[in-house]
KOLTILUM-146849 format. One record per residue: residue number from 1; z, y, x of N, C-alpha, C in turn. Coordinates in nm, 4 decimals. Layout:
# KOLTILUM-146849
REC    k        nz        ny        nx       caz       cay       cax        cz        cy        cx
REC  NUM         Z         Y         X         Z         Y         X         Z         Y         X
...
***
This chain:
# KOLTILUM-146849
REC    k        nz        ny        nx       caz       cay       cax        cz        cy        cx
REC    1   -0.1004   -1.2627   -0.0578   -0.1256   -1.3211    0.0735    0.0085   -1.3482    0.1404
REC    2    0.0630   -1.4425    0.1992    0.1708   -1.5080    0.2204    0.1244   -1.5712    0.4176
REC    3    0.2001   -1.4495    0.4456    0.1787   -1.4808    0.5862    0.2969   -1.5316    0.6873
REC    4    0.2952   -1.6918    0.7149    0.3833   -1.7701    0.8031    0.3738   -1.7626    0.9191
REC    5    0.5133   -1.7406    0.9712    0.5457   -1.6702    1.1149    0.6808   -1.7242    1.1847
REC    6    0.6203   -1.8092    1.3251    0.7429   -1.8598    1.4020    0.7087   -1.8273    1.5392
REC    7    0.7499   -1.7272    1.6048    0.7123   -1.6815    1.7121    0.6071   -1.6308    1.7585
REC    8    0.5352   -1.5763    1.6991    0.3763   -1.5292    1.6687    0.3681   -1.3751    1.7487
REC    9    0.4483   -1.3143    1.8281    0.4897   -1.1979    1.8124    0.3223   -1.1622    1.8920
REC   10    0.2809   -1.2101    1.9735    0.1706   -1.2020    2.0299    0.0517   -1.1496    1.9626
REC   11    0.0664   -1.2290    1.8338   -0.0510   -1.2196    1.7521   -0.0452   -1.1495    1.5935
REC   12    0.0298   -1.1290    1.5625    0.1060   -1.0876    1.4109    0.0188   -0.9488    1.4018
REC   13    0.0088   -0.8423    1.4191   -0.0558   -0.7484    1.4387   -0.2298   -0.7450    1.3888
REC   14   -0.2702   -0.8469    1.4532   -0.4439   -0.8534    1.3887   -0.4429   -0.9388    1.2758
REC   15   -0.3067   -0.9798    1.2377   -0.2902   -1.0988    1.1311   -0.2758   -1.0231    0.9843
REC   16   -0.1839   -0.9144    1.0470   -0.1030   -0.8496    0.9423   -0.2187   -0.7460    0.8924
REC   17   -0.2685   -0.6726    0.9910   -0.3555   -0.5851    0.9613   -0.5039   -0.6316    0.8494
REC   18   -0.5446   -0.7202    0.9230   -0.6266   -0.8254    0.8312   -0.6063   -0.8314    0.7109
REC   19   -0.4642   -0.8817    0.6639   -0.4649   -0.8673    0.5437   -0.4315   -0.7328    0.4427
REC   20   -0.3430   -0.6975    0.5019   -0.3873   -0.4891    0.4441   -0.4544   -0.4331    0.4406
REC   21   -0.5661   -0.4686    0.4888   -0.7071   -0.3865    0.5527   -0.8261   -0.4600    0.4173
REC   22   -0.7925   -0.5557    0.2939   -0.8947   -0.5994    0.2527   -0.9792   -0.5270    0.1410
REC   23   -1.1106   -0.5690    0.1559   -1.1917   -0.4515    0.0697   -1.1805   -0.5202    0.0051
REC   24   -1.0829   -0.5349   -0.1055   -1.0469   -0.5078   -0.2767   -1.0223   -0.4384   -0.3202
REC   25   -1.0432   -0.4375   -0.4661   -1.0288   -0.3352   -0.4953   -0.8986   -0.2931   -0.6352
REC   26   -0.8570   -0.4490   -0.6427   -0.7407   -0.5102   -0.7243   -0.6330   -0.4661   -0.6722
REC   27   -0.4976   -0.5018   -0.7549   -0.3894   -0.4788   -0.6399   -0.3930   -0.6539   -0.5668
REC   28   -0.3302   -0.6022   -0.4466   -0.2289   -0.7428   -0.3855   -0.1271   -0.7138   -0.3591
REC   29   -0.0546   -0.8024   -0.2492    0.0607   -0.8469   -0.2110    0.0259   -0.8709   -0.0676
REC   30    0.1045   -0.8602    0.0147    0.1122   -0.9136    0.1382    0.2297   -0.9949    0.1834
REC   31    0.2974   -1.0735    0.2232    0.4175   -1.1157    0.2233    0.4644   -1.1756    0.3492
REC   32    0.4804   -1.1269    0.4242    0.5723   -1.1998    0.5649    0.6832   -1.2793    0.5714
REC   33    0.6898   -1.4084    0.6094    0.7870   -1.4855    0.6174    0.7781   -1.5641    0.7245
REC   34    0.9085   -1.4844    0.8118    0.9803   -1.5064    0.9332    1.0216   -1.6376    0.9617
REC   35    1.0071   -1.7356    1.0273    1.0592   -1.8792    0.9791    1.1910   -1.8841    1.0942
REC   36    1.2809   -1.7629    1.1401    1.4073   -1.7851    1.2133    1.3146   -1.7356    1.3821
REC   37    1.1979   -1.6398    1.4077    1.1797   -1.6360    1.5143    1.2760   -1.5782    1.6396
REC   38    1.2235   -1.5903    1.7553    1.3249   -1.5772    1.8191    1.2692   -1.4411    1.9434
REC   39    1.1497   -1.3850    1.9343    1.0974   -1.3366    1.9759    1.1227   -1.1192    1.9141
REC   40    0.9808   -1.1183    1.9131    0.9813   -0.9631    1.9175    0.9128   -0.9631    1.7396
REC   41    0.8738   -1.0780    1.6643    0.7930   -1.0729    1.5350    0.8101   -0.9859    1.4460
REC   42    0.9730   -0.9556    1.3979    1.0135   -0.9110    1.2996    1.0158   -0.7359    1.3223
REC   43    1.0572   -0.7465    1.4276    1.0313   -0.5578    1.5338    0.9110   -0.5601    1.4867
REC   44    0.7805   -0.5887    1.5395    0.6861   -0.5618    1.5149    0.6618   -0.5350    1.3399
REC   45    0.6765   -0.6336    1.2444    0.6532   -0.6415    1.1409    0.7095   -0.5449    1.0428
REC   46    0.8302   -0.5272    1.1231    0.9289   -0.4379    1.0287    0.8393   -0.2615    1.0599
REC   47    0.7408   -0.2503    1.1303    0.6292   -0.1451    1.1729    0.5162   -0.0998    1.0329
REC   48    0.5108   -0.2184    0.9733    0.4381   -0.2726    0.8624    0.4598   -0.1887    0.7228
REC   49    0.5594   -0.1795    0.7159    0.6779   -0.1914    0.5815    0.5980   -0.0439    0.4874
REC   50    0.6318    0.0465    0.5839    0.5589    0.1531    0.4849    0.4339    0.1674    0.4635
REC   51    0.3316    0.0292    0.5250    0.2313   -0.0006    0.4584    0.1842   -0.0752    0.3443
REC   52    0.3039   -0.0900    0.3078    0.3235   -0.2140    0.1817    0.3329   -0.3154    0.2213
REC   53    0.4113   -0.3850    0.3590    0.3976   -0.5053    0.3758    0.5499   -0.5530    0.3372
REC   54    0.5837   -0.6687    0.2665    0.7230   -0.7215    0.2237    0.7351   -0.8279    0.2989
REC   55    0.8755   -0.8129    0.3563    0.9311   -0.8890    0.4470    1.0243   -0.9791    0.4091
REC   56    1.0229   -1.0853    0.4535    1.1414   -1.2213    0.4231    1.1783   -1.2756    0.5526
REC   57    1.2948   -1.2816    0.6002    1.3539   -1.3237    0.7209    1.4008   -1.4528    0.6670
REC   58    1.4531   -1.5869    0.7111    1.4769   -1.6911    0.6916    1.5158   -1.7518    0.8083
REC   59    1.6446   -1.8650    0.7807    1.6392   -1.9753    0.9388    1.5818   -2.0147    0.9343
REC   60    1.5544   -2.1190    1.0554    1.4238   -2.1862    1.1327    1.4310   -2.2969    1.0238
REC   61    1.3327   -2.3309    0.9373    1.3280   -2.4100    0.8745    1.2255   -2.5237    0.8649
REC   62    1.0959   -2.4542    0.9298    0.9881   -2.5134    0.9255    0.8709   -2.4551    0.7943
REC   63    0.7445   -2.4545    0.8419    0.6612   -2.3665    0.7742    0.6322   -2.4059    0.6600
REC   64    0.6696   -2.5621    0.6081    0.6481   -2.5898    0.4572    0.7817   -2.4845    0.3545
REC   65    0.8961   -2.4940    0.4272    0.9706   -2.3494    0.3724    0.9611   -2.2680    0.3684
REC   66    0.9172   -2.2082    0.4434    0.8619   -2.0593    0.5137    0.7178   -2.0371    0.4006
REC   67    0.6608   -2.1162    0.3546    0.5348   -2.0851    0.2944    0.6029   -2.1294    0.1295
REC   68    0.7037   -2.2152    0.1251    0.7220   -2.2119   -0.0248    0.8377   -2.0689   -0.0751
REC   69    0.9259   -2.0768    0.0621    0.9683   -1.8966    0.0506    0.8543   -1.8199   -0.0460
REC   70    0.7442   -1.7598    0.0335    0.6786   -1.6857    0.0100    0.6026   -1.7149   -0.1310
REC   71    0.5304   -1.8205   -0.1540    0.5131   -1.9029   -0.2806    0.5818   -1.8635   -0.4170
REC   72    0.7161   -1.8644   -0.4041    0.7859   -1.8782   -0.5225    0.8375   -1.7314   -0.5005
REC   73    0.8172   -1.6015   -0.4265    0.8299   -1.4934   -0.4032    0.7248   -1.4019   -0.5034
REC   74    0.5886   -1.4726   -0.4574    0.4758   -1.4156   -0.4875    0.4670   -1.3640   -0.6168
REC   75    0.4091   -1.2587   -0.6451    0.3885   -1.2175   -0.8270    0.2729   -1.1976   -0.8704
REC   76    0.1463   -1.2676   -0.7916    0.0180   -1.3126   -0.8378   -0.0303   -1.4346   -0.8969
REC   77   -0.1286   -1.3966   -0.9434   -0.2078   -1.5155   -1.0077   -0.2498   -1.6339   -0.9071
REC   78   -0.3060   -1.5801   -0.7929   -0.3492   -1.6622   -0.6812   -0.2301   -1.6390   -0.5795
REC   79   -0.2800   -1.7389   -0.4674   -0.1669   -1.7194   -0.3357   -0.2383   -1.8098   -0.2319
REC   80   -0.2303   -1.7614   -0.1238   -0.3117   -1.8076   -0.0086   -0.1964   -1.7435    0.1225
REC   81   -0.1929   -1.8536    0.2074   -0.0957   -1.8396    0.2782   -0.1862   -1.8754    0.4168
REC   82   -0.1541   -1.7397    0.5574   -0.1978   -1.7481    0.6432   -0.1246   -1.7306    0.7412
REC   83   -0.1554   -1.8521    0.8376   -0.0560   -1.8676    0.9621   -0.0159   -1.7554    1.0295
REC   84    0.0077   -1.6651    1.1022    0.0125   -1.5799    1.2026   -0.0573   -1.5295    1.3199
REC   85   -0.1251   -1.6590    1.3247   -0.1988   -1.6457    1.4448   -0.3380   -1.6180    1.4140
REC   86   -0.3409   -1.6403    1.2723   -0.4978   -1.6731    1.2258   -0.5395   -1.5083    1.1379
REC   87   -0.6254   -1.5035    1.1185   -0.6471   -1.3653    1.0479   -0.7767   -1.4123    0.9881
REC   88   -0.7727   -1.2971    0.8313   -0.8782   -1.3336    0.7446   -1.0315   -1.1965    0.7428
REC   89   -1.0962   -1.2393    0.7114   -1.2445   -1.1360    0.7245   -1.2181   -1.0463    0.6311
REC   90   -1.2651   -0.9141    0.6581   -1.2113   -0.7862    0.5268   -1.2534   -0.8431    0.4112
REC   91   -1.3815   -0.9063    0.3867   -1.4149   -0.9399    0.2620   -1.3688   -1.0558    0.1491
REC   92   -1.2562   -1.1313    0.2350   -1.1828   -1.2589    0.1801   -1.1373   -1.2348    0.0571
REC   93   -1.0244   -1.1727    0.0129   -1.0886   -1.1748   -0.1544   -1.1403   -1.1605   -0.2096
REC   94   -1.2122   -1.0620   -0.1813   -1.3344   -1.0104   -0.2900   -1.4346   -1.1318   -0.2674
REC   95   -1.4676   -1.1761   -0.1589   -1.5751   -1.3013   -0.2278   -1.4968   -1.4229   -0.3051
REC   96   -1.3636   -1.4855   -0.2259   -1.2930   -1.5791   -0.2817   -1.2270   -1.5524   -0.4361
REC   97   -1.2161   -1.4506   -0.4580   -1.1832   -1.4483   -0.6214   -1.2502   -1.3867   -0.6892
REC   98   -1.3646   -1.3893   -0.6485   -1.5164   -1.3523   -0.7344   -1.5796   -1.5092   -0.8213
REC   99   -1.5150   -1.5930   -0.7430   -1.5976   -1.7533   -0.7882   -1.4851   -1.8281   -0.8763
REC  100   -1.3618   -1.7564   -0.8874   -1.2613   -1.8654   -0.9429   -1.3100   -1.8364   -1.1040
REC  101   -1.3134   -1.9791   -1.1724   -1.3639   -2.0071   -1.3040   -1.2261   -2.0665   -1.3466
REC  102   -1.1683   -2.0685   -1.5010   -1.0309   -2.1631   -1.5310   -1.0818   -2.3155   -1.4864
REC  103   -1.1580   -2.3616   -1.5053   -1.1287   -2.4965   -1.4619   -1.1050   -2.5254   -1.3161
REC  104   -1.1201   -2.3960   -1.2112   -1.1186   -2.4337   -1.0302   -0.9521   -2.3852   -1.0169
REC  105   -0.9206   -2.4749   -0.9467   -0.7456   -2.4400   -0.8780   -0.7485   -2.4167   -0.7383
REC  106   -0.8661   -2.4297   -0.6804   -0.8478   -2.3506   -0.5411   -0.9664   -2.3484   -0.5217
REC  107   -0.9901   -2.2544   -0.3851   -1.1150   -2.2115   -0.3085   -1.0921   -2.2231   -0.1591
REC  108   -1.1844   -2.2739   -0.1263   -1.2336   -2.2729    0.0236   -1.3065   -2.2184    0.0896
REC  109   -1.3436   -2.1589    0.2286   -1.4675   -2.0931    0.2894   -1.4685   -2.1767    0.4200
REC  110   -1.5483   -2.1088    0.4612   -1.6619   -2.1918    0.6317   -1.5342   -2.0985    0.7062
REC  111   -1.5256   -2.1294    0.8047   -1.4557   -2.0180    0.9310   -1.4936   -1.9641    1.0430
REC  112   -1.4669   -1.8793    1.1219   -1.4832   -1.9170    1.2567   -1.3764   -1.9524    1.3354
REC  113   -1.3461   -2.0241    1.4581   -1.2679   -2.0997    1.5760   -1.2883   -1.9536    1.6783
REC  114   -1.1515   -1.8515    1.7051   -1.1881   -1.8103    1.7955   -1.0102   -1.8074    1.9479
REC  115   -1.0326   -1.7713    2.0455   -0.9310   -1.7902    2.1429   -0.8392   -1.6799    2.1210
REC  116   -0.7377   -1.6586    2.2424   -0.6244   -1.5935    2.2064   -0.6774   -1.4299    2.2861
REC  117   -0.7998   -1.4214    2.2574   -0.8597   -1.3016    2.2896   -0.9365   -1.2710    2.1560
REC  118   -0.9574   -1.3027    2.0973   -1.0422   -1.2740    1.9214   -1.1799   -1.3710    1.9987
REC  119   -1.1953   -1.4135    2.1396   -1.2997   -1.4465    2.0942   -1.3770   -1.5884    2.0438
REC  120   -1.5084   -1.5163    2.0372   -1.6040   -1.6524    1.9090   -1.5931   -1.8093    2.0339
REC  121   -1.5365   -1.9036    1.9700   -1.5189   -2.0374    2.0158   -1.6327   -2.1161    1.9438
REC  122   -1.5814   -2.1353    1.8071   -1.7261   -2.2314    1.7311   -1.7113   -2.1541    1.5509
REC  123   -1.7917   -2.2439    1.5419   -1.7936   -2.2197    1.3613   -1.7707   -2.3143    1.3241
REC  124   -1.7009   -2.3335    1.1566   -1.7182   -2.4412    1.0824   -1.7830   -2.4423    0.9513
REC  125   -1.8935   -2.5545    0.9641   -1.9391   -2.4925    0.7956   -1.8738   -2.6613    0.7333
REC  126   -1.8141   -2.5950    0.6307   -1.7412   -2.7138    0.5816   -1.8183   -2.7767    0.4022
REC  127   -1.7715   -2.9118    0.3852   -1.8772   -2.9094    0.3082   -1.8262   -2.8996    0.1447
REC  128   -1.9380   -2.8756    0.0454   -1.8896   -2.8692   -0.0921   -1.7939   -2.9396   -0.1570
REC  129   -1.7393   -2.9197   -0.2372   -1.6118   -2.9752   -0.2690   -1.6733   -3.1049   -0.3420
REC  130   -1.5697   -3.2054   -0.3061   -1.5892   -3.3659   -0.3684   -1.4950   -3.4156   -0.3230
REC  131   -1.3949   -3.4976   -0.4471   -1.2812   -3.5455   -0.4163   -1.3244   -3.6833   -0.3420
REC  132   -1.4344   -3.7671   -0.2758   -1.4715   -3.8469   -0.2366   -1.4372   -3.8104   -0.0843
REC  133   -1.5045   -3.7079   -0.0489   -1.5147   -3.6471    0.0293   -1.3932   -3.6075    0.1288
REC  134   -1.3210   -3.5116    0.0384   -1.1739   -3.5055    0.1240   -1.1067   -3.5996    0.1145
REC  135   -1.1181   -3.6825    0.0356   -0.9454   -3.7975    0.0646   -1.0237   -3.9032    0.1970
REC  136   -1.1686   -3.8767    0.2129   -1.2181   -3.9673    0.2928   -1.2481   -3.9082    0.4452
REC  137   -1.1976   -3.7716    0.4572   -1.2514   -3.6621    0.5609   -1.1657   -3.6433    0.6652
REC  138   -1.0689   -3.6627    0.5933   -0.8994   -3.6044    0.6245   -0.9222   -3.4642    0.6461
REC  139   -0.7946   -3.4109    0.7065   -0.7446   -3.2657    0.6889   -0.8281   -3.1371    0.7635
REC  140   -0.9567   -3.1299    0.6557   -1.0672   -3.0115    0.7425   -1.0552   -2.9164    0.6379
REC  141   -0.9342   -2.8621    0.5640   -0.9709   -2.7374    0.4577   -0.8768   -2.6421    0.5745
REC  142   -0.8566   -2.5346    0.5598   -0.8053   -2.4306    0.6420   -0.6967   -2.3648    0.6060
REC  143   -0.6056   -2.2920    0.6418   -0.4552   -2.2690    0.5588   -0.5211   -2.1601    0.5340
REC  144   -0.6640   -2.1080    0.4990   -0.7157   -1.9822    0.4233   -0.7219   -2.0268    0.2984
REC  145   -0.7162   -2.1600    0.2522   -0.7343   -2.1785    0.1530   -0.6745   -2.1179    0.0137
REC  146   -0.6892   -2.0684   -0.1013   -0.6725   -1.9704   -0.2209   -0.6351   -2.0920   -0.2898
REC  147   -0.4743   -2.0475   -0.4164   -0.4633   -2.1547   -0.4992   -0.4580   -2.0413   -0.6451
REC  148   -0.4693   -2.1244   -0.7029   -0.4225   -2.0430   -0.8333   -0.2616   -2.1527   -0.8214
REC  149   -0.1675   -2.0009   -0.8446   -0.0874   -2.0186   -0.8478    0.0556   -2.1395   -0.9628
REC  150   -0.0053   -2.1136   -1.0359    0.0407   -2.1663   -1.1764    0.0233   -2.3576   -1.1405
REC  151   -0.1207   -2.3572   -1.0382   -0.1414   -2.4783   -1.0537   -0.0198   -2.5368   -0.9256
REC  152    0.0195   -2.4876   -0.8151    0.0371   -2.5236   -0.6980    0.2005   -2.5678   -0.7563
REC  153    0.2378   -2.4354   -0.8154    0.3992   -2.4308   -0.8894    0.4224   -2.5754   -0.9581
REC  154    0.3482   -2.5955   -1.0452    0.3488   -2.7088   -1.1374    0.3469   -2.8239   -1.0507
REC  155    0.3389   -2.8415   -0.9130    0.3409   -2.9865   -0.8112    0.4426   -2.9394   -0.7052
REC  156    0.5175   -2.8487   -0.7015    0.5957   -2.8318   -0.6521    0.5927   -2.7570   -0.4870
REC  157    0.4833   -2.7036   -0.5114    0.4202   -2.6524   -0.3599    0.4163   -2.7431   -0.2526
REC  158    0.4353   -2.6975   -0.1308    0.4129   -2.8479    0.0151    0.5865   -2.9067   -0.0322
REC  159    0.5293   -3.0140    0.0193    0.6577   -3.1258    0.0497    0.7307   -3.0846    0.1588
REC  160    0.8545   -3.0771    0.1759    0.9267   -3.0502    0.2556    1.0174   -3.1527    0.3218
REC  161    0.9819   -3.2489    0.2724    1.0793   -3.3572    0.3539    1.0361   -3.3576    0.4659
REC  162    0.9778   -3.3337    0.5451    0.9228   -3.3657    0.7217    0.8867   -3.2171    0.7990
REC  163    0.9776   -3.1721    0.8543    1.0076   -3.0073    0.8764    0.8633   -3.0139    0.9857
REC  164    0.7549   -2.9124    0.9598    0.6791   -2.8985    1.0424    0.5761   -2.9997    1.0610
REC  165    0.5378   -3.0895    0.9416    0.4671   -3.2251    0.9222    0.2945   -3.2093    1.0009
REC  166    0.2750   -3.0845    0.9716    0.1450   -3.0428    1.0385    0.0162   -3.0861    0.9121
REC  167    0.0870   -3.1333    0.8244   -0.0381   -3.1808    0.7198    0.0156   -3.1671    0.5701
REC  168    0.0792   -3.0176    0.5531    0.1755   -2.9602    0.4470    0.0128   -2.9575    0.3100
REC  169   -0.0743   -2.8652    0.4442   -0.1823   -2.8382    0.2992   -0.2777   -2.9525    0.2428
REC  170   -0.3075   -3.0460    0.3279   -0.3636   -3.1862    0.3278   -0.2860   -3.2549    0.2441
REC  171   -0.1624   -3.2490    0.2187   -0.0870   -3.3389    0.1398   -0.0860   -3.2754    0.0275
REC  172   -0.0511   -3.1213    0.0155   -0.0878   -3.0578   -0.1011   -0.2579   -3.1059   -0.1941
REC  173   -0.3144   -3.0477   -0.1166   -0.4600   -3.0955   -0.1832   -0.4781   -3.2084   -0.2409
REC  174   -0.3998   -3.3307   -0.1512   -0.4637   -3.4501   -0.2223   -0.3414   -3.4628   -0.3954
REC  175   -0.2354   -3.3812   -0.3532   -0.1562   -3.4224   -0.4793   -0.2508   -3.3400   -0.6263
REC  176   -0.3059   -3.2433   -0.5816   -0.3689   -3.1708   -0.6485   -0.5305   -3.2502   -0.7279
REC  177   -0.5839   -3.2959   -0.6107   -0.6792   -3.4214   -0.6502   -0.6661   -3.5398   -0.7848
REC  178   -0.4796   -3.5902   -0.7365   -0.4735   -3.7190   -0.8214   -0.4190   -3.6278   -0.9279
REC  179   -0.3580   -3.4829   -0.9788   -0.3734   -3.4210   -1.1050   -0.4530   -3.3760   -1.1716
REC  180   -0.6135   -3.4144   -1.1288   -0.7274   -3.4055   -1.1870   -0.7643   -3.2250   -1.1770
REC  181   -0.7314   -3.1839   -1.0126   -0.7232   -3.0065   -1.0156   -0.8943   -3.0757   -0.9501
REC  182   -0.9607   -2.9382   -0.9699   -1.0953   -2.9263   -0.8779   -1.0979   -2.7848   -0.8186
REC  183   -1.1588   -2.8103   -0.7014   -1.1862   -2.6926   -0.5429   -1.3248   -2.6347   -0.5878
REC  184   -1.3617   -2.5228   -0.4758   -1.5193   -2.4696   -0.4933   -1.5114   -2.3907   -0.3691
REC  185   -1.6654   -2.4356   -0.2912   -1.6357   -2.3998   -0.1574   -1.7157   -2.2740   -0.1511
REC  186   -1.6765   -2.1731   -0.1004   -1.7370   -2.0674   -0.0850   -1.8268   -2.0760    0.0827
REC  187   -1.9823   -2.0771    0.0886   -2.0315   -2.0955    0.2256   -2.0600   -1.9539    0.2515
REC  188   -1.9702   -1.8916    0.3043   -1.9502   -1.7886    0.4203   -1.7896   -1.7893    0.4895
REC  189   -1.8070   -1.7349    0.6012   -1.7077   -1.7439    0.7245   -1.6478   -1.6097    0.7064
REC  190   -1.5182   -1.6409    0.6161   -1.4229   -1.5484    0.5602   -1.2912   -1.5447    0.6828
REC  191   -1.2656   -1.6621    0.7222   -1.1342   -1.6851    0.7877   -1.1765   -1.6834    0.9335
REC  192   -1.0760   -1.6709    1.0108   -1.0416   -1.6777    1.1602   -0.9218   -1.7593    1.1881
REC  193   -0.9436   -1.8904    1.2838   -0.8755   -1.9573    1.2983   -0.8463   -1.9552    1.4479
REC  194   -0.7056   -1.9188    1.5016   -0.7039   -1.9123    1.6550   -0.6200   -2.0548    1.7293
REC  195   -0.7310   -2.0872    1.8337   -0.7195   -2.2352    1.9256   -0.6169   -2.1535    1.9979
REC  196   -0.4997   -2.1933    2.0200   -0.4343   -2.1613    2.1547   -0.3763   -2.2949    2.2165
REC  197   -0.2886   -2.2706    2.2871   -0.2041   -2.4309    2.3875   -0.0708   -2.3785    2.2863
REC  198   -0.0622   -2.3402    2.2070    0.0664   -2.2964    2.1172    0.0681   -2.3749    1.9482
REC  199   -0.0519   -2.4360    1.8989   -0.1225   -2.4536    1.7843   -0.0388   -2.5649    1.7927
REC  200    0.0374   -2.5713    1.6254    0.1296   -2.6892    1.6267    0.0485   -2.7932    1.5920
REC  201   -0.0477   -2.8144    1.5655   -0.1530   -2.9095    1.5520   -0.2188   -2.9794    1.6924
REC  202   -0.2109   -2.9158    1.7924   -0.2305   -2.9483    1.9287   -0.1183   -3.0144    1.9957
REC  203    0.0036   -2.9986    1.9669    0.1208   -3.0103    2.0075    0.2181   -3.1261    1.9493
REC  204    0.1715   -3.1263    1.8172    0.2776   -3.2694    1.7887    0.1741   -3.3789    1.7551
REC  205    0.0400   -3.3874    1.8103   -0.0901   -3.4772    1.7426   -0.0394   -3.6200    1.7235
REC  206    0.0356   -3.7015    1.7919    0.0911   -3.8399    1.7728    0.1524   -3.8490    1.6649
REC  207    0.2978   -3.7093    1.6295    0.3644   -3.7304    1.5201    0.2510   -3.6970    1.4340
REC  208    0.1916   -3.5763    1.3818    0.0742   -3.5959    1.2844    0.0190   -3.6888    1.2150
REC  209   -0.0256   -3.7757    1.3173   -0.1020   -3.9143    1.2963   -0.0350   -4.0356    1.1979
REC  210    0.0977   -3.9965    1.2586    0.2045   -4.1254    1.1779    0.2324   -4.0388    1.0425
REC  211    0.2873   -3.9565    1.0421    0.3385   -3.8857    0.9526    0.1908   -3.9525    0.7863
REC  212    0.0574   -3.8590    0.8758   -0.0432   -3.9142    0.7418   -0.0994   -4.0487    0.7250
REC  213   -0.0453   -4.1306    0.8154   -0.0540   -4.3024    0.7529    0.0470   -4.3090    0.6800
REC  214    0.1914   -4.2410    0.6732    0.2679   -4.2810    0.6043    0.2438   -4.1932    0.4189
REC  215    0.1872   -4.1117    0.4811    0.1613   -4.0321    0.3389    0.0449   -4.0689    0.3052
REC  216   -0.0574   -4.1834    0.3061   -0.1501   -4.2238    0.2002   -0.1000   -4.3530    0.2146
REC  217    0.0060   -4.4055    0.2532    0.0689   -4.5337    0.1758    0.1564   -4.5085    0.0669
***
């Protein structure tokens, strides 16, 4: 689990815990990567450590670094990388790598949308996997999303030319699509996704927009 962090200090705590806290029963990994914050994150995180949490400090680079940091860190089979702000349901691996078959290179689940209080905003039930579907949907998979690792390595993880592009995993997926990879959606609400006025997706929406006309030309 590969958890990206740029000023999060607010929220890192139900993020971090989340993922240490999962009823598996395998080993994991947890992995923190600092993207140059400027806050209280790393204090907090460095709290972590003798819980097995591994830490990576880094300059401000932008979260497609910050997540291929952790990526090419990782010493699992799978790797799923979660924002900071967002936190996953105790049961997220154990259902998400209960369904992976060799021919699936990633997994998806439904979520819930909640505020900068934990609380319930909306749900998403998202739909079965079809490459028709997402290249025609645009960017509704969740940075909960699970890769098998081997496959993500082999395309070079997110693109990094556009620091903070806001559509790192959207661009991932579809490169994954035209290498003939296939998804499998798991329908239960594994992930927690938090709305704040801080969500870099709220915040740069114009650049977003250009950025993915220029990336399906």
């Amino acid at each position: 689990i590969i958890i990206t962090n740029y000023n999060y200090a607010k929220f890192i705590c139900r993020c971090i815990e989340s993922c240490l806290g999962q009823n598996y029963d395998f080993d994991f990994e947890v992995i923190f990567v600092d993207d140059g914050s400027t806050d209280d994150s790393l204090k907090i995180a460095n709290l972590y450590k003798e819980k097995g949490l591994r830490i990576i400090s880094q300059k401000n680079r932008g979260v497609e670094s910050a997540s291929n940091n952790g990526f090419e860190t990782a010493r699992g089979k799978y790797v799923v990388r979660v924002d900071a702000d967002d936190y996953l349901h105790s049961d997220y691996l154990k259902q998400m790598l209960s369904v992976f078959t060799p021919d699936i290179s990633f997994v998806y689940s439904d979520y819930y949308i909640v505020d900068e209080s934990d609380e319930l905003i909306d749900e998403m039930n998202l739909p079965d996997f079809d490459t028709v579907e997402i290249l025609s949907s645009g960017d509704f998979l969740a940075t909960g999303t699970i890769y098998r690792k081997s496959d993500i390595e082999s395309l070079g993880y997110y693109a990094t030319k556009v620091k903070n592009c806001g559509l790192e995993n959207y661009e991932l997926i579809i490169k994954m699509l035209y290498n003939g990879n296939y998804g499998l959606h798991v329908k239960n609400k594994l992930f927690y996704y938090r709305r704040h006025k801080r969500n870099l997706s709220a915040t740069k929406q114009n650049t977003i927009i250009a950025y993915g006309k220029d990336m399906f030309k």
